[in-house]
DSSP file (Angstrom, degrees, kcal/mol; ACC not computed):
  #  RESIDUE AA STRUCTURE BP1 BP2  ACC     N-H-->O    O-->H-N    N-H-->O    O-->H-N    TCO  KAPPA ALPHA  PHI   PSI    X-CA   Y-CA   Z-CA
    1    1 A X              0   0    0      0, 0.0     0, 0.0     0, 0.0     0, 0.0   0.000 360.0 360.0 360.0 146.8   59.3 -110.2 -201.7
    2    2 A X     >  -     0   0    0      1,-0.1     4,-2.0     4,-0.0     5,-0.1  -0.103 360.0-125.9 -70.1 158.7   60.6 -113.2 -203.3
    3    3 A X  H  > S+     0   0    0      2,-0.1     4,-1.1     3,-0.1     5,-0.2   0.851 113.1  58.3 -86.4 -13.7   58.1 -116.2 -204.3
    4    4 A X  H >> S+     0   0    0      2,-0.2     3,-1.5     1,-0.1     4,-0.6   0.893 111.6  42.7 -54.4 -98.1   60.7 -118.7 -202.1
    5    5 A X  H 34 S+     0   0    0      1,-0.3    -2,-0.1     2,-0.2    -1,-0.1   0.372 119.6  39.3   6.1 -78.9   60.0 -116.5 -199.1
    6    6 A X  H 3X S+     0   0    0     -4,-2.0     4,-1.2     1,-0.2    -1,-0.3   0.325 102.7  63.2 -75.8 -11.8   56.5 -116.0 -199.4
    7    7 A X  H <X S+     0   0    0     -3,-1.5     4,-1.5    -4,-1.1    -1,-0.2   0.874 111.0  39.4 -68.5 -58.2   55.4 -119.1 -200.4
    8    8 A X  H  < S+     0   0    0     -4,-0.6     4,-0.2     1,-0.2    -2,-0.2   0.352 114.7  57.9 -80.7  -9.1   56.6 -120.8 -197.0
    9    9 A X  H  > S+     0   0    0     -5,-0.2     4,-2.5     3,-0.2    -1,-0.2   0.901 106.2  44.3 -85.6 -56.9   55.4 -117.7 -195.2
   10   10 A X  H  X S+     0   0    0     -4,-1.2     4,-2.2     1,-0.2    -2,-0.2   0.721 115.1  51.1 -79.1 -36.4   51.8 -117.9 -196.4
   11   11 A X  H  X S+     0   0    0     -4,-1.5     4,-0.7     2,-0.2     5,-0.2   0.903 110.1  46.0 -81.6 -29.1   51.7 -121.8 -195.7
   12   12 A X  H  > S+     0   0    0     -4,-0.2     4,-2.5     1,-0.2     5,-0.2   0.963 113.6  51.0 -84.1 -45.9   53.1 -121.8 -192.0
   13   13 A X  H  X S+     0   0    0     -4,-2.5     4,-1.3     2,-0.2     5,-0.3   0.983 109.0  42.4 -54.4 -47.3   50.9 -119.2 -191.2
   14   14 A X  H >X S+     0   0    0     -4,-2.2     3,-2.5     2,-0.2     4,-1.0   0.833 122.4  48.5 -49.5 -94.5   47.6 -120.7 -192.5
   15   15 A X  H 3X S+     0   0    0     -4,-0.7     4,-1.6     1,-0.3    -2,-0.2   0.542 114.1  49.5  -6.0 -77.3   49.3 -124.2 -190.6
   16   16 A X  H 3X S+     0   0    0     -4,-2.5     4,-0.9    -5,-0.2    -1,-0.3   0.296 111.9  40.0 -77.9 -15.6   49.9 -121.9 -187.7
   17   17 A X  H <X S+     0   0    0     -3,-2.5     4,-1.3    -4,-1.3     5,-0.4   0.751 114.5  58.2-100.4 -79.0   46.2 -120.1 -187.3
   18   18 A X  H  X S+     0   0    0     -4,-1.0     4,-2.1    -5,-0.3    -2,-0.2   0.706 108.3  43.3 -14.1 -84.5   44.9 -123.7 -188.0
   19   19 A X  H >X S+     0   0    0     -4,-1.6     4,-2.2     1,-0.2     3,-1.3   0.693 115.3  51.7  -9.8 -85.0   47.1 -125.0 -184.6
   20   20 A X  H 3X S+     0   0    0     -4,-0.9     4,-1.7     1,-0.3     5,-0.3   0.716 107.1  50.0 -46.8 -62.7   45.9 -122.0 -182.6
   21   21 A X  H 3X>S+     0   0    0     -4,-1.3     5,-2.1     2,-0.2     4,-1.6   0.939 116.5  40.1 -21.4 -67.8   42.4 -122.4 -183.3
   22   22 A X  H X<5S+     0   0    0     -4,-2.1     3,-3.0    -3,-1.3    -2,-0.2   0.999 114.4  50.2 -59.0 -56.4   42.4 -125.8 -182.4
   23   23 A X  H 3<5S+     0   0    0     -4,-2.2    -2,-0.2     1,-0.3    -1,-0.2   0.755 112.3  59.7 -18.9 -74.7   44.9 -125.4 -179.1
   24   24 A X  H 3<5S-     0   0    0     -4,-1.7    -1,-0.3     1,-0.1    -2,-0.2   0.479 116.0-121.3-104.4 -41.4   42.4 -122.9 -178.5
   25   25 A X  T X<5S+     0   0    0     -3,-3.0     3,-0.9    -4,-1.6    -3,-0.2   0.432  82.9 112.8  97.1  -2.2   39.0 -125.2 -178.4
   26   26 A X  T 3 < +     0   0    0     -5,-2.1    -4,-0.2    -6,-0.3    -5,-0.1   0.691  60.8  63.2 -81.6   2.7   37.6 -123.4 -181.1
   27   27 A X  T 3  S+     0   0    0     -6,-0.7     2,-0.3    -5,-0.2    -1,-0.2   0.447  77.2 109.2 -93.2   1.4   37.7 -126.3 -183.6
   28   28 A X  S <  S-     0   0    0     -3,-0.9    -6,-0.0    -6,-0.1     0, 0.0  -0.563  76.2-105.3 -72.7 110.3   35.1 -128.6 -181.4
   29   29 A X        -     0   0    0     -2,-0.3    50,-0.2     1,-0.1    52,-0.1  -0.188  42.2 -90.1 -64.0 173.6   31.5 -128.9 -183.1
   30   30 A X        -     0   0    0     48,-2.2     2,-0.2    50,-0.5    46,-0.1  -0.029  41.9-140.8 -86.8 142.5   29.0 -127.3 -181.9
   31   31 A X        -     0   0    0     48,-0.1     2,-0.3    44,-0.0    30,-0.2  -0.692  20.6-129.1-100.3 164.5   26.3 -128.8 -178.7
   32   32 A X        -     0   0    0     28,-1.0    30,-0.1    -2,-0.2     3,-0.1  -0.896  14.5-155.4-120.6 137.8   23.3 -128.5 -178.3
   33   33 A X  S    S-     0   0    0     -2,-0.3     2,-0.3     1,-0.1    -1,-0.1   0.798  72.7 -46.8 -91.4 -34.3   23.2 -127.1 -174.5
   34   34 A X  S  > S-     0   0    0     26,-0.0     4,-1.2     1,-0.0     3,-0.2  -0.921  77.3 -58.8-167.0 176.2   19.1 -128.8 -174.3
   35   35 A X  H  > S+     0   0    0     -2,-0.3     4,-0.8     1,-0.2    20,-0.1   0.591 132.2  52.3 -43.3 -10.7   15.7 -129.0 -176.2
   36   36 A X  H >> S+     0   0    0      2,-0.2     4,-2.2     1,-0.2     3,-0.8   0.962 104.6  47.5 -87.1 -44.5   15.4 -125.6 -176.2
   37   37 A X  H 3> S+     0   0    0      1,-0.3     4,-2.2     2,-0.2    -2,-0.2   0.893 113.9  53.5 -69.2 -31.0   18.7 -124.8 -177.5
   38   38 A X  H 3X S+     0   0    0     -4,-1.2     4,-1.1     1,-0.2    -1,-0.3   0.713 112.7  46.1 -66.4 -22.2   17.9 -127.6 -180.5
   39   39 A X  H <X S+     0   0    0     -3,-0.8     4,-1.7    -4,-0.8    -1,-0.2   0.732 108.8  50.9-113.4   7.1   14.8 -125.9 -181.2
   40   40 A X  H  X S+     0   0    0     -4,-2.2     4,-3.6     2,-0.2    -2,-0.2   0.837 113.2  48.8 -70.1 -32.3   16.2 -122.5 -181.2
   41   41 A X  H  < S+     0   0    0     -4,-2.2    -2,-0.2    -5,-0.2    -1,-0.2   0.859 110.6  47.5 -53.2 -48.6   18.5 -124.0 -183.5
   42   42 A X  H >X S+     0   0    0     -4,-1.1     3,-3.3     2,-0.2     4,-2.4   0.970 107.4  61.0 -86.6 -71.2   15.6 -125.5 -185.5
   43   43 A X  H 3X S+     0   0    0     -4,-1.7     4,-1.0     1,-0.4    -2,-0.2   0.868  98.0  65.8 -37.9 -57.7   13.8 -122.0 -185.5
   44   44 A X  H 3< S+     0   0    0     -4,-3.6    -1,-0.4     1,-0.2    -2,-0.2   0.406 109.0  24.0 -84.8  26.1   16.5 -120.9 -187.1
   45   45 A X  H <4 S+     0   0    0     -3,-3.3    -2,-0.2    37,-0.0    -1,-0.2   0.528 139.6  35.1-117.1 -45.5   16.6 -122.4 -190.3
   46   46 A X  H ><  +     0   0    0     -4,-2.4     3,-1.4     1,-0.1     2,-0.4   0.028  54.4 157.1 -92.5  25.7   12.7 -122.9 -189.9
   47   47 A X  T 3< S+     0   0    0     -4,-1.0     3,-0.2     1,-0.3    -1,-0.1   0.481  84.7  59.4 -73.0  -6.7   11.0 -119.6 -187.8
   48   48 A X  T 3  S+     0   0    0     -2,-0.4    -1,-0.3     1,-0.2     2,-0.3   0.684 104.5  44.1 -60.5 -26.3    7.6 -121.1 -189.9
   49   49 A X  S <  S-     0   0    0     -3,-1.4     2,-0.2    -6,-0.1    -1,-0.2  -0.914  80.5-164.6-168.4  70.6    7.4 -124.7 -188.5
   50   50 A X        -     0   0    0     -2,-0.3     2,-0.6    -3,-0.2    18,-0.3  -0.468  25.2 -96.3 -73.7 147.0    7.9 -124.5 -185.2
   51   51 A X        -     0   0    0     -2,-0.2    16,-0.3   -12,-0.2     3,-0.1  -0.521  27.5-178.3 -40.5  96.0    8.8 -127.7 -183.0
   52   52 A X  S    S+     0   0    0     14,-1.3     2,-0.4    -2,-0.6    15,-0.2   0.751  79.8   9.0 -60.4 -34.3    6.0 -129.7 -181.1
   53   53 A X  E     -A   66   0A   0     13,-0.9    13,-3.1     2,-0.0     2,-0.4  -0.993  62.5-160.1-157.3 138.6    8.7 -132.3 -179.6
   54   54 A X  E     -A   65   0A   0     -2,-0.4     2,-0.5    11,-0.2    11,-0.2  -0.989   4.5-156.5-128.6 139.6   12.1 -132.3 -179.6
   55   55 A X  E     -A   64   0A   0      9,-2.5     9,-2.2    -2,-0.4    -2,-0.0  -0.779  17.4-159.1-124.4  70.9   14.4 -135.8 -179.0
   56   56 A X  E     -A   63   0A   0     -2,-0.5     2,-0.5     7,-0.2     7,-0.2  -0.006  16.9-126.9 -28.4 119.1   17.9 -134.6 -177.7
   57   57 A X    >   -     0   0    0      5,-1.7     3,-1.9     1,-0.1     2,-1.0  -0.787  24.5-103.0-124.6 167.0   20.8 -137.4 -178.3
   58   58 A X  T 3  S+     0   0    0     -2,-0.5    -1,-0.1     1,-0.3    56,-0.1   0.275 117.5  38.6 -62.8   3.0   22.7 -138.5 -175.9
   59   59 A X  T 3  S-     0   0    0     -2,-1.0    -1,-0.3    54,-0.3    -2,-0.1  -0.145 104.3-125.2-117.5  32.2   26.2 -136.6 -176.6
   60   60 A X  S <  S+     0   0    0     -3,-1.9   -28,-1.0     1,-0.2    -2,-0.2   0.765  85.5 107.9  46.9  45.2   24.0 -133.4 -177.6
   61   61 A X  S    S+     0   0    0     -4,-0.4    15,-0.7   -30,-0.2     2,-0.3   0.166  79.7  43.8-125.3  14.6   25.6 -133.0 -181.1
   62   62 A X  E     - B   0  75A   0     -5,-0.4    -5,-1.7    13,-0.2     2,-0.4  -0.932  65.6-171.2-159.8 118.2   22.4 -134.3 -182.8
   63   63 A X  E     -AB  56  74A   0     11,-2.8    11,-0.9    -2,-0.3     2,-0.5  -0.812  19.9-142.7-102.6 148.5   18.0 -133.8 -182.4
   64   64 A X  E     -AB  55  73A   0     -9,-2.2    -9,-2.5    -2,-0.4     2,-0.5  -0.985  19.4-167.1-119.1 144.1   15.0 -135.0 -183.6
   65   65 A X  E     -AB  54  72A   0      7,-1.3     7,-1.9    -2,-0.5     2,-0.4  -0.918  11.5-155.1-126.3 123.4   12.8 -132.5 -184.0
   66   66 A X  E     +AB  53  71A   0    -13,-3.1   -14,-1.3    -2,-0.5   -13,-0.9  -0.735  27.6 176.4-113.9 141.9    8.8 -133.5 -184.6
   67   67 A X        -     0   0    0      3,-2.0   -16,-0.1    -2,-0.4    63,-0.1  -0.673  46.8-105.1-131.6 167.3    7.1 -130.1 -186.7
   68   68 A X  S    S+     0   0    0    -18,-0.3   -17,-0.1    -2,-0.2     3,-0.1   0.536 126.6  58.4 -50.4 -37.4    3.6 -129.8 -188.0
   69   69 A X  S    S-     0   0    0    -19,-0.1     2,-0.2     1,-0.1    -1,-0.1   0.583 121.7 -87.5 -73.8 -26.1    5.2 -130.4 -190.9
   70   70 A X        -     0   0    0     60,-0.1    -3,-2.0    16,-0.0     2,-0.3  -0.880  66.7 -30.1 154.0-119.2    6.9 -133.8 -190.2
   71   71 A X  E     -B   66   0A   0     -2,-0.2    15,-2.4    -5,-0.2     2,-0.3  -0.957  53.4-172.7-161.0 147.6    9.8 -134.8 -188.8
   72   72 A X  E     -BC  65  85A   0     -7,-1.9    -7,-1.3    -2,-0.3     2,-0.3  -0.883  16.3-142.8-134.8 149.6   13.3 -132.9 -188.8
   73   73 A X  E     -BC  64  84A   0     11,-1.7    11,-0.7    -2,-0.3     2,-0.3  -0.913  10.6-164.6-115.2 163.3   17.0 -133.5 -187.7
   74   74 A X  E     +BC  63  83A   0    -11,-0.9   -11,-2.8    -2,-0.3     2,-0.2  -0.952  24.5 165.0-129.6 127.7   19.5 -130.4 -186.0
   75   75 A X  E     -BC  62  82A   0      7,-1.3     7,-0.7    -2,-0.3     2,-0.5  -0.847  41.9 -96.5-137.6-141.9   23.0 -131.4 -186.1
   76   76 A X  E     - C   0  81A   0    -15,-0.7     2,-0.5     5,-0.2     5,-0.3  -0.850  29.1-175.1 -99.5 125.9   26.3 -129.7 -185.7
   77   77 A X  S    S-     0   0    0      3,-1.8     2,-0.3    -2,-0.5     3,-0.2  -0.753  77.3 -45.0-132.0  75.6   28.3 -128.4 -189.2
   78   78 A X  S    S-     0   0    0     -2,-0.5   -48,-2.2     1,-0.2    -1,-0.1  -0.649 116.9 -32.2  91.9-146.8   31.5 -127.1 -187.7
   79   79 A X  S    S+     0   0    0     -2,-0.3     2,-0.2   -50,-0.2    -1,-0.2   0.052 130.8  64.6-113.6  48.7   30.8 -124.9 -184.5
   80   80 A X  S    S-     0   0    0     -3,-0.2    -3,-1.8   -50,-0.1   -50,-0.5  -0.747  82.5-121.7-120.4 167.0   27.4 -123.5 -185.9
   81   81 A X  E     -C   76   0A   0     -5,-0.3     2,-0.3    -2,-0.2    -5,-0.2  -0.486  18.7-166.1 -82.0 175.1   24.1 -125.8 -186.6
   82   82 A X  E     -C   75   0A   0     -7,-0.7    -7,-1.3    -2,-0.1     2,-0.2  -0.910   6.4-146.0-151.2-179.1   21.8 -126.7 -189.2
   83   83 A X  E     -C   74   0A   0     -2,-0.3     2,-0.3    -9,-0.2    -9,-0.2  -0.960   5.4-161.2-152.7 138.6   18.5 -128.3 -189.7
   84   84 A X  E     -C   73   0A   0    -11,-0.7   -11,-1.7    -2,-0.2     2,-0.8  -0.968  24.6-131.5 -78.0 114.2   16.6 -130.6 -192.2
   85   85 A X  E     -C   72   0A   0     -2,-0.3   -13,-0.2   -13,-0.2    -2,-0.0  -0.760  27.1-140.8 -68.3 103.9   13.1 -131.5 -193.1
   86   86 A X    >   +     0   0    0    -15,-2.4     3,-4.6    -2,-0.8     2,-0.1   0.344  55.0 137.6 -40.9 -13.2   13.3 -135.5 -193.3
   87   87 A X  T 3  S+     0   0    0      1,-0.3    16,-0.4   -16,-0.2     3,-0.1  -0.296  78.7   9.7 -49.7 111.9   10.9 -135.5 -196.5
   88   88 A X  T 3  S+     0   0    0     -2,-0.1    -1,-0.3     1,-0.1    -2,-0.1   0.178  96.7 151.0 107.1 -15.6   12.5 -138.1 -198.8
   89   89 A X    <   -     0   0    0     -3,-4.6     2,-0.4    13,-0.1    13,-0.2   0.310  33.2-159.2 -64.4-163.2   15.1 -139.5 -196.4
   90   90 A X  E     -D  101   0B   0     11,-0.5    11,-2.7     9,-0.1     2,-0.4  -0.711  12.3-167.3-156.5 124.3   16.4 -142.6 -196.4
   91   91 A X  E     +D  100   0B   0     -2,-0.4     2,-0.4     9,-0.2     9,-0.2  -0.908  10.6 168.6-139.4 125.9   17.8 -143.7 -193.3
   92   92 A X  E     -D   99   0B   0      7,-3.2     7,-2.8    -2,-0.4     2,-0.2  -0.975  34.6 -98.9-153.0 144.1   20.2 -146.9 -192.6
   93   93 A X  E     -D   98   0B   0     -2,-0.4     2,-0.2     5,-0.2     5,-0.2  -0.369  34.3-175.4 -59.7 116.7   22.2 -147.9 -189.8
   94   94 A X  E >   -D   97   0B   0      3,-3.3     3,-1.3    -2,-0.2    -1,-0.0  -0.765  37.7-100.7-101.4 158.3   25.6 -147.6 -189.3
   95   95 A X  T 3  S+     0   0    0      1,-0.3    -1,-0.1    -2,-0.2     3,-0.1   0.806 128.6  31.7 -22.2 -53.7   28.6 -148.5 -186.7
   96   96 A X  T 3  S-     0   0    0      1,-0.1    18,-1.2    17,-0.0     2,-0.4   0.684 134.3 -73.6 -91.6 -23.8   28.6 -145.3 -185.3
   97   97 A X  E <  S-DE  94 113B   0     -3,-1.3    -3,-3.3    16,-0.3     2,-0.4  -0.872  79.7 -20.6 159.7-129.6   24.4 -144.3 -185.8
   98   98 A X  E     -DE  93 112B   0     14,-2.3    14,-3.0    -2,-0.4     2,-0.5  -0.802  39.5-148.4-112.7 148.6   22.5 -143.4 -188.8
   99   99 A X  E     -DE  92 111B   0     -7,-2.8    -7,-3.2    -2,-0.4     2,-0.7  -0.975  16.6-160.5-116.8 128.5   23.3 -142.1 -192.2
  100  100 A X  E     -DE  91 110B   0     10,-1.9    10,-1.6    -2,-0.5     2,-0.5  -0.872   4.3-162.3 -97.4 100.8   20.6 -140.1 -193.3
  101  101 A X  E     -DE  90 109B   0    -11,-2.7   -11,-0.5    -2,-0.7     2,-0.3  -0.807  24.1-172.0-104.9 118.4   20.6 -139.5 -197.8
  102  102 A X        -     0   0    0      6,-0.8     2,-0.7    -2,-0.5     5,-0.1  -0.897  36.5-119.3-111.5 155.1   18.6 -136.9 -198.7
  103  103 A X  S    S+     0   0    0    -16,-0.4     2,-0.4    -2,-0.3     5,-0.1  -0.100  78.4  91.7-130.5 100.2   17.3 -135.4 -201.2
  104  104 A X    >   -     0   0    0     -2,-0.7     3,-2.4     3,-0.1     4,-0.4  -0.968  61.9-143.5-135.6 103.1   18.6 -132.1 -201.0
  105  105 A X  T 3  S+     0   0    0     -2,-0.4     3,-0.5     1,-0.3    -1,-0.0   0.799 101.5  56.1 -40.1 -32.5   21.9 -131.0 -202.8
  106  106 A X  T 3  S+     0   0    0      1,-0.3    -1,-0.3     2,-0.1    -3,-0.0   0.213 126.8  18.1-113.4  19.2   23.0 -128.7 -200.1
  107  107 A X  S <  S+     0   0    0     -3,-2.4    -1,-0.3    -5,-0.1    -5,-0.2  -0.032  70.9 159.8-137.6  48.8   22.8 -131.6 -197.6
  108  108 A X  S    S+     0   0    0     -3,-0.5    -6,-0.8    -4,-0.4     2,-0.3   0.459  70.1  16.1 -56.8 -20.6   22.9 -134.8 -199.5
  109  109 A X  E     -E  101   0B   0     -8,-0.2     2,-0.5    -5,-0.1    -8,-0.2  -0.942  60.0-165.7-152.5 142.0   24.1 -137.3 -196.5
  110  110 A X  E     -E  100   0B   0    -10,-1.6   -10,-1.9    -2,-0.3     2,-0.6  -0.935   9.3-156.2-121.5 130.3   24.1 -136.6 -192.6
  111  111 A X  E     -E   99   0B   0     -2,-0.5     2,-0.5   -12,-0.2   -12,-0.2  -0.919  15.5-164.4-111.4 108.3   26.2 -139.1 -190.6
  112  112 A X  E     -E   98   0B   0    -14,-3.0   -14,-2.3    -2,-0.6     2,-0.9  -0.914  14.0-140.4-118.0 129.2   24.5 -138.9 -186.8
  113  113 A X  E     +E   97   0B   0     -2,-0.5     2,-0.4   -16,-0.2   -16,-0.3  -0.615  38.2 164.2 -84.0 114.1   26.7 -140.4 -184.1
  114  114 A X        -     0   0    0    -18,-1.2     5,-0.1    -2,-0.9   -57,-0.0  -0.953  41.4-111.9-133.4 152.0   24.3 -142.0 -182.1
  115  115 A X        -     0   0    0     -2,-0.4     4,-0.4     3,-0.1     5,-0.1   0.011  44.6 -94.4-102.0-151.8   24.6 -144.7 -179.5
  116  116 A X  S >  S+     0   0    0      2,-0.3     3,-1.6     1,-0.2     4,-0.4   0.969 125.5  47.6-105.2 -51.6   23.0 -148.8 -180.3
  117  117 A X  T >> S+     0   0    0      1,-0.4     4,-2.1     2,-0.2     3,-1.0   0.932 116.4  41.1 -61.4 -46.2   19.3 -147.4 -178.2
  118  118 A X  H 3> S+     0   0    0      1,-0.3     4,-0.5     2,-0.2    -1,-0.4   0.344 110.8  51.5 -88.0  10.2   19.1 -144.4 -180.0
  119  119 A X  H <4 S+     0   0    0     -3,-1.6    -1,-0.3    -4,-0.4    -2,-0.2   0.136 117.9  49.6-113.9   7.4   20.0 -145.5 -183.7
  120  120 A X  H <4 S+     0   0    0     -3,-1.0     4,-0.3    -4,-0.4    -2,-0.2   0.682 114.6  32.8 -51.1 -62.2   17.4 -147.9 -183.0
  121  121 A X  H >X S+     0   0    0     -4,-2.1     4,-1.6    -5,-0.2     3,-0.9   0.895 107.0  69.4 -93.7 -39.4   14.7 -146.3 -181.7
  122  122 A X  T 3< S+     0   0    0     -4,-0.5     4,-0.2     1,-0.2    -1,-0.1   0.223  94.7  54.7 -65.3   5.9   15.1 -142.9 -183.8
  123  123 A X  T 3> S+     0   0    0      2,-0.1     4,-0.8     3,-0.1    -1,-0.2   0.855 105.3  52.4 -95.2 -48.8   14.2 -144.3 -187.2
  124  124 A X  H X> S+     0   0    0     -3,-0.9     4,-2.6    -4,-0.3     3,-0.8   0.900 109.6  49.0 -27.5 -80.0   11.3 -145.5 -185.9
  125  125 A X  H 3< S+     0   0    0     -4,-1.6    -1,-0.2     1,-0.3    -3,-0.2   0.918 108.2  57.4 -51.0 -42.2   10.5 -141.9 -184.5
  126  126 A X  H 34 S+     0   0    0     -4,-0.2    -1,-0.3     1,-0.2    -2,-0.2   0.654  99.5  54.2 -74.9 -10.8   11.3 -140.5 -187.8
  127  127 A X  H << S+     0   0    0     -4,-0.8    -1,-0.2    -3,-0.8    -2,-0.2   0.858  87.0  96.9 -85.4 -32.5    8.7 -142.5 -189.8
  128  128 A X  S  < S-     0   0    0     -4,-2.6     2,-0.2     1,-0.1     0, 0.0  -0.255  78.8-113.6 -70.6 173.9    5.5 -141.5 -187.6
  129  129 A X              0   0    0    -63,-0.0    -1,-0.1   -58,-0.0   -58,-0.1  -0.526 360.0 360.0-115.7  29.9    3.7 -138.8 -189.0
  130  130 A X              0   0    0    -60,-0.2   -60,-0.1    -2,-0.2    -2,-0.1   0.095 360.0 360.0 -21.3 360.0    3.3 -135.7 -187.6
């Protein structure tokens, strides 16, 4: 097949699977349904350091999660989760919530939408001590 052809073939299709996906609702990030589901979430990056308290926020795309260990975030990366140990952060307020710089390559800043109570009070939560 010619590279004219295929070229334009290969891009409207990728474009065109994009669309559908989204149309679709599959492009939404991922909730968290409750505490539970945030510390199943949590369990699974951590099944050692299980959750003592878990801090839901309020559009469910974001926890805080209190360990033995310390103090943790879950949020949404696409329509799966992850999770962090807070050790090192540095946390400052932004329009939208907090940006959280870690230091950790394979999550180096978290942007958590949170609303004026909870980017308030959740910094706060994340310095006490486990």
């Amino acid at each position: 097949m010619p590279l004219h052809i295929l070229l334009p073939m290969v891009v409207l299709g990728i474009v065109g699977i994009t669309v559908l996906l989204h149309v679709m609702g599959w492009s939404k990030p991922a909730a968290l349904a409750d505490e539970a589901a945030a510390e199943r979430a949590w369990l699974g990056e951590f099944p050692d350091d299980p959750p003592k308290r878990v801090v839901l926020s309020h559009d469910h795309h974001a926890a805080l999660v209190e360990t033995q260990k310390g103090h943790g975030v879950v949020w949404p990366m696409g329509s799966d989760t992850t999770a962090r140990h807070l050790t090192g952060a540095k946390i400052s307020r932004t329009n939208k919530g907090l940006r959280i710089d870690l230091p950790d390559y394979t999550a180096p800043r978290i942007h958590l939408t949170l609303d004026a109570e909870e980017a308030s009070q959740w910094p706060s939560l994340m310095e006490q001590t486990a």
